[in-house]
C-alpha positions as CSV (number, residue, x, y, z in Angstrom):
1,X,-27.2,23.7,11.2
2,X,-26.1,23.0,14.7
3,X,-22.9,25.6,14.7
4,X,-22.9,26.8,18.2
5,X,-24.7,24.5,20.3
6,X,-21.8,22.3,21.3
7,X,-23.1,21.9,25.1
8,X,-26.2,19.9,23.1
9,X,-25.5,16.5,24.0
10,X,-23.5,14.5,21.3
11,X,-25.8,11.7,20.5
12,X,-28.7,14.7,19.9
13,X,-26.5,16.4,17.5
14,X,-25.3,12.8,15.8
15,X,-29.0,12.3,15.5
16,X,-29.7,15.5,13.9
17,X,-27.1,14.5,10.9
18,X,-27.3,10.9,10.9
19,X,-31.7,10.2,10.9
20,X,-31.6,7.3,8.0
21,X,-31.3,8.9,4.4
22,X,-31.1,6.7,1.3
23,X,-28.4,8.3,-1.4
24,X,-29.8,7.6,-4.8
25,X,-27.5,10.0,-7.4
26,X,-24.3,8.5,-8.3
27,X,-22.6,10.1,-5.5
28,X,-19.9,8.5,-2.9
29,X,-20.0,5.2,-2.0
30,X,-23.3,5.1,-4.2
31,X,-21.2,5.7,-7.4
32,X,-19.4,2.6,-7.7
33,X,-20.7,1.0,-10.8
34,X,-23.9,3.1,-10.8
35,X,-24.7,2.9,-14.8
36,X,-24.3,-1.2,-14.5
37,X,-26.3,-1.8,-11.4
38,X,-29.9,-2.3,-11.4
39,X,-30.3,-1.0,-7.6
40,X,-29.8,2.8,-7.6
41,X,-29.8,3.6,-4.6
42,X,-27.9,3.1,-0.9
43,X,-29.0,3.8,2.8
44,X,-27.3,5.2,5.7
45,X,-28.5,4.1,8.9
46,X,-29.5,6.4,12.0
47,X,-27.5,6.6,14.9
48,X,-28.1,5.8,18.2
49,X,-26.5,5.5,21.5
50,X,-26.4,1.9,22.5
51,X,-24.0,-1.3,23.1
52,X,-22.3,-4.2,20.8
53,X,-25.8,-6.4,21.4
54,X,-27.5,-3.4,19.6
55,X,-25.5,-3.9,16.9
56,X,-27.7,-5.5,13.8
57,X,-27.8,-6.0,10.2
58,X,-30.6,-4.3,8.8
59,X,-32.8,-3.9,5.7
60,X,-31.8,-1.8,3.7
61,X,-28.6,-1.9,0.7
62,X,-25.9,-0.4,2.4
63,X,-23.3,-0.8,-0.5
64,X,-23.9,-2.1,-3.6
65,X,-21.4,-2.7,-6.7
66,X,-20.6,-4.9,-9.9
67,X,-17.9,-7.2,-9.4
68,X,-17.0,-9.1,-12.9
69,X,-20.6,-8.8,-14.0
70,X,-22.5,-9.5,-11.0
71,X,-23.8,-7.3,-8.9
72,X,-23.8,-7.5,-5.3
73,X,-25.7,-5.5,-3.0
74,X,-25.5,-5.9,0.5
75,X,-27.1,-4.9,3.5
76,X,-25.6,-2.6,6.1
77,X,-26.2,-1.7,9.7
78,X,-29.7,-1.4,11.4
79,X,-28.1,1.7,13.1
80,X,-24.7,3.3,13.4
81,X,-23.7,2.9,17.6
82,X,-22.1,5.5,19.5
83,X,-20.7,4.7,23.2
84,X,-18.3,6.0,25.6
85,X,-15.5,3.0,26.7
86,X,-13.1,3.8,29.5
87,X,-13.8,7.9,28.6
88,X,-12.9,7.1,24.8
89,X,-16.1,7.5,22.6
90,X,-16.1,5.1,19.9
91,X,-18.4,4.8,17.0
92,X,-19.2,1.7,15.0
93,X,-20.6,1.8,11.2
94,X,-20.9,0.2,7.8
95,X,-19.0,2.2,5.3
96,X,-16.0,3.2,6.6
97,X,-16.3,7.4,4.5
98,X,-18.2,8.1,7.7
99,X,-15.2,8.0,10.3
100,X,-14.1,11.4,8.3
101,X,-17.6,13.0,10.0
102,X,-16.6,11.2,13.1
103,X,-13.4,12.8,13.4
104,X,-14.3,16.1,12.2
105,X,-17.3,16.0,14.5
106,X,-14.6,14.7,18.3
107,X,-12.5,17.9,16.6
108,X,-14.9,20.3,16.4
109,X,-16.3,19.3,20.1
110,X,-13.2,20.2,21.6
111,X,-12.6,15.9,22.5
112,X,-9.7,15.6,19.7
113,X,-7.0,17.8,19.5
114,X,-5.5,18.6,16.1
115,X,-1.9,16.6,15.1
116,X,-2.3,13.3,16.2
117,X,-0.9,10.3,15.0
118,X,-4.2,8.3,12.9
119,X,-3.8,4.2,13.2
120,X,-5.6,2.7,10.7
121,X,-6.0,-1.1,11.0
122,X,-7.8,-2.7,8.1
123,X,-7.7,-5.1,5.0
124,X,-7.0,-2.3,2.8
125,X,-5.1,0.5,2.7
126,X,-7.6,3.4,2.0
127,X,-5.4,5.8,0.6
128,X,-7.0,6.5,-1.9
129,X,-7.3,10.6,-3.5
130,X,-10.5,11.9,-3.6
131,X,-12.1,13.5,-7.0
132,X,-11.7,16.8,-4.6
133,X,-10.4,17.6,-1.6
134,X,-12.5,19.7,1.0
135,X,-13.2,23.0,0.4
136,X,-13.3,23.8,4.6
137,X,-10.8,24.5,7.1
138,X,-10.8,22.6,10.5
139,X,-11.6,26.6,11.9
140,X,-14.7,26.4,9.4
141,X,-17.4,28.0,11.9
142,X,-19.8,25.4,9.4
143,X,-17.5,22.4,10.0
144,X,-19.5,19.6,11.0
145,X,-22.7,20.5,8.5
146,X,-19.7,20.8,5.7
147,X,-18.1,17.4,7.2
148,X,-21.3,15.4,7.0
149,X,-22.0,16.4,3.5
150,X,-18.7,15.7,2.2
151,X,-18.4,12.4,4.0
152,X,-21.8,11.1,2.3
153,X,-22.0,12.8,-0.4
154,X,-18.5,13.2,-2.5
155,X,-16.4,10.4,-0.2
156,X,-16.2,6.6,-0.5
157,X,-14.7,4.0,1.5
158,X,-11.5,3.9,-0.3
159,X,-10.6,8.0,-0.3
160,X,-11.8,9.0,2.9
161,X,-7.8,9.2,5.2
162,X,-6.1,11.5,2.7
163,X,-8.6,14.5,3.1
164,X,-8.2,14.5,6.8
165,X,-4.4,14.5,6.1
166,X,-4.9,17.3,3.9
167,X,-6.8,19.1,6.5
168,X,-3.9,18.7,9.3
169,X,-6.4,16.5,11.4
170,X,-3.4,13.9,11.8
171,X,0.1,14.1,11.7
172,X,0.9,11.2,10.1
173,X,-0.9,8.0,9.7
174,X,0.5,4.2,10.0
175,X,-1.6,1.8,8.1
176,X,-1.6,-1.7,9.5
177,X,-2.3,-4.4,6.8
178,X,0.3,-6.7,7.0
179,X,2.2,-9.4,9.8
180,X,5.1,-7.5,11.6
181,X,2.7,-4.1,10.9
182,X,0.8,-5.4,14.4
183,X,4.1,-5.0,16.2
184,X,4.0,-1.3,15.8
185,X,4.3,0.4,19.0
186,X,2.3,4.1,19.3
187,X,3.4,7.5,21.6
188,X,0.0,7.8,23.2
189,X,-2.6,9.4,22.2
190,X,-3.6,8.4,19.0
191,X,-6.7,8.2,17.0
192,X,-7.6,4.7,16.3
193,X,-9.3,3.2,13.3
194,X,-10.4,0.1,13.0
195,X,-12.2,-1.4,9.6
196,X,-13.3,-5.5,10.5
197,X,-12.7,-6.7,7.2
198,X,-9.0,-7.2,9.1
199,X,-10.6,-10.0,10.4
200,X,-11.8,-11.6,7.1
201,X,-11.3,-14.9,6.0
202,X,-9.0,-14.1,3.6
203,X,-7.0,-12.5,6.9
204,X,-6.2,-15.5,8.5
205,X,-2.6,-15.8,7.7
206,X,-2.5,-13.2,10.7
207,X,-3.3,-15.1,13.9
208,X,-6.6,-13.5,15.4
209,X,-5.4,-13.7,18.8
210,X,-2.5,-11.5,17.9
211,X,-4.3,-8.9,16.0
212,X,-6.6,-8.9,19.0
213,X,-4.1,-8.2,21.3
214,X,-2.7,-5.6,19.8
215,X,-5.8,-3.9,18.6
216,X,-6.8,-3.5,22.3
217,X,-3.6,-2.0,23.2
218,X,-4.2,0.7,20.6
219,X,-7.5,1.2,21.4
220,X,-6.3,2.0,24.8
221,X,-4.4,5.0,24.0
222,X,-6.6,6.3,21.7
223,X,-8.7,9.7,22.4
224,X,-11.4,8.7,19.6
225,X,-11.9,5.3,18.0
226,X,-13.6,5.0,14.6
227,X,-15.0,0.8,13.7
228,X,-16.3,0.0,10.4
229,X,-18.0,-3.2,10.0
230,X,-18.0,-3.1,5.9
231,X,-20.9,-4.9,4.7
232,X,-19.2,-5.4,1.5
233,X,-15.8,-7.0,2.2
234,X,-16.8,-8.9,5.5
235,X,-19.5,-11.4,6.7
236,X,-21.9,-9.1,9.4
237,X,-22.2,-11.9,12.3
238,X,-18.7,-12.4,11.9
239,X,-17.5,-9.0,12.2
240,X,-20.1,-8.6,15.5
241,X,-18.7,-11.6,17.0
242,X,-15.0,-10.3,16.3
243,X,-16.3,-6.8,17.9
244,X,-17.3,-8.5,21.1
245,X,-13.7,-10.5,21.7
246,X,-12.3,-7.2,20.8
247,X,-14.1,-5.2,23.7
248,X,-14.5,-8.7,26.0
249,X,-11.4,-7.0,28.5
């Protein structure tokens, strides 16, 4: 437990929570189809502090799942990064549950104040209830410990917006899926999210250039921005080579 030692640098605590773990009970992102899938068991990547050309695919299953009788199972990140960009931190991940510990963790640092307005750009909407909702406050003195477990353990990438909501984290949250939803214009700050899959194939019918360009102006007002790269809905090398046009200017 690292309650109390917020002058510890950030990436030393990040390290202490996120070492590489493999989840193998049917728990979080590790539950989808669990009694139909041969693989039992997921990994979560360590963290490190680095840059996009550290980004990597690695090993291990990062997400695995039975899709009309075949089961997929795909790799995630060789590490989760963490970076500062013009003062904002940002982190980058697979599964996109782990921005809930990201946020909890900027909050509970001091580096993101409570009430903010979440932007959540992604193929999907997310919104998603979790099974149970967290049994912490944001004034828990045990938050990030209590974060970290409930981000790994009981959410997946489909539930993990409405417990922050319920927590008074955000004040609100837009969720840009669609055309005219990259029009939007924010009061800054904001907390922007960011999930790759946006940039899909199957996402074409929205210009790149135009999500680009309105992705960077978001992430330009934002006091913490969450990235996941989501093995399981988007191409890796793709989403890397989107990441680098993102963060090119």
């Amino acid at each position: 437990m690292l309650t109390g030692m917020k002058q510890t640098t950030a990436i030393e605590i990040l390290k202490h929570y996120y070492s590489g773990f493999q989840i193998s009970r049917p728990v979080g992102n590790n539950a989808f189809s669990y009694e139909l899938r041969v693989n039992k068991q997921i990994y979560v990547p360590p963290i490190r502090q680095g840059l996009l050309d550290d980004l990597k695919v690695g090993y291990h299953i990062g997400f695995s799942e039975v899709d009309e009788g075949v089961e997929h199972n795909e790799l995630g990140l060789a590490n989760f990064i963490y970076f500062i960009w013009n003062d904002i931190p940002v982190y980058i991940f697979d599964n996109h549950n782990h921005a809930f510990f990201f946020w909890m963790f900027e909050y509970w640092r001091e580096n993101l104040p409570a009430g903010l307005h979440l932007v959540h750009v992604d193929q999907h909407s997310d919104m998603w209830k979790p099974e149970q909702f967290p049994d912490f406050s944001l004034q828990d003195p045990r938050l990030p410990d209590k974060a970290f477990k409930y981000a790994n353990f009981v959410l997946n990438v489909g539930n993990f917006i409405k417990p922050a909501l319920h927590l008074k984290l955000f004040s609100d949250v837009s969720i840009i899926t669609g055309t005219i939803d990259f029009e939007l214009k924010f009061e800054s700050p904001i907390v922007f999210d960011l999930d790759m899959d946006v940039f899909a194939p199957i996402m074409d019918y929205i210009g790149n250039p135009y999500k680009i360009d309105s992705i960077r102006q978001w992430m330009k007002q934002a006091k913490v921005i969450t990235i996941a790269t989501s093995p399981y809905f988007m191409n890796q090398p793709l989403a890397f080579k989107f990441l680098h046009k993102i963060f090119a200017h």
